[in-house]
C-alpha positions in Angstrom: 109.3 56.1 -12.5 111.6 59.3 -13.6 114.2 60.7 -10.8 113.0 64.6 -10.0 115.7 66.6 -11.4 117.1 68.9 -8.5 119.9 70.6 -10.9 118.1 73.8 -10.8 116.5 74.5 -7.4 119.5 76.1 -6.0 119.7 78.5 -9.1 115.8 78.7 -8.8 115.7 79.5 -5.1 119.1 81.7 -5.0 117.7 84.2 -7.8 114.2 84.3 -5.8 116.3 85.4 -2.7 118.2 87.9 -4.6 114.9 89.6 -6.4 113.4 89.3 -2.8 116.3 91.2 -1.3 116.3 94.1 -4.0 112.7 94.5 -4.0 112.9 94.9 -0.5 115.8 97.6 -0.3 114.4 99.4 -2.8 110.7 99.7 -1.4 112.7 100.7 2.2 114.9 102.8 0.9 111.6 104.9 -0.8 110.6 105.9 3.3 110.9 109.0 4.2 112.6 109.2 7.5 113.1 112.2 9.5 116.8 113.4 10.3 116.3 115.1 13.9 113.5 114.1 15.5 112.4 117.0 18.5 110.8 116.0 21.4 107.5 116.7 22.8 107.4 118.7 26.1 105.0 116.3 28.4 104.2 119.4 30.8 100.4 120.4 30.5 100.4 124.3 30.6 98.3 126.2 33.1 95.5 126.9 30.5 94.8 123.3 29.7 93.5 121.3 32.1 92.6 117.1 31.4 88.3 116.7 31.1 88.8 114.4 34.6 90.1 117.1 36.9 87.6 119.1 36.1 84.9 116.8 37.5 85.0 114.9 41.3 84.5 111.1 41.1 83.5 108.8 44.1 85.0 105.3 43.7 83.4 103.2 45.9 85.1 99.7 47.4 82.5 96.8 47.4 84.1 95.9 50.8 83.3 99.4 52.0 79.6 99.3 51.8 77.7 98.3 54.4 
């Protein structure tokens, strides 16, 4: 029975590592990112109001009810 011949794998498995790691710097470095990102204010103006203040709900407790 013939010996599997192991000479290559690290050459094999080194170059697959290398093409894996330029594909991926080059596909990241394609993204654009921006440079100063601004924040968004979270205060809600006087003029816009959320749908459930405009409208009175009754929660009810199971152990509440009679």
């Amino acid at each position: 029975m013939p010996q599997l011949d192991t000479s290559t794998w690290f050459t094999m498995i080194f170059s697959m590592l290398l093409t894996l790691f330029i594909l991926f710097q080059l596909k990241i470095s394609k993204h654009y990112y921006p440079e100063n990102p601004t924040t968004k204010s979270t205060k809600i103006t006087t003029g816009q109001r959320a749908p459930w203040e405009n409208k009175w709900t009754k929660i009810c407790s199971p152990l509440s009810l009679p």
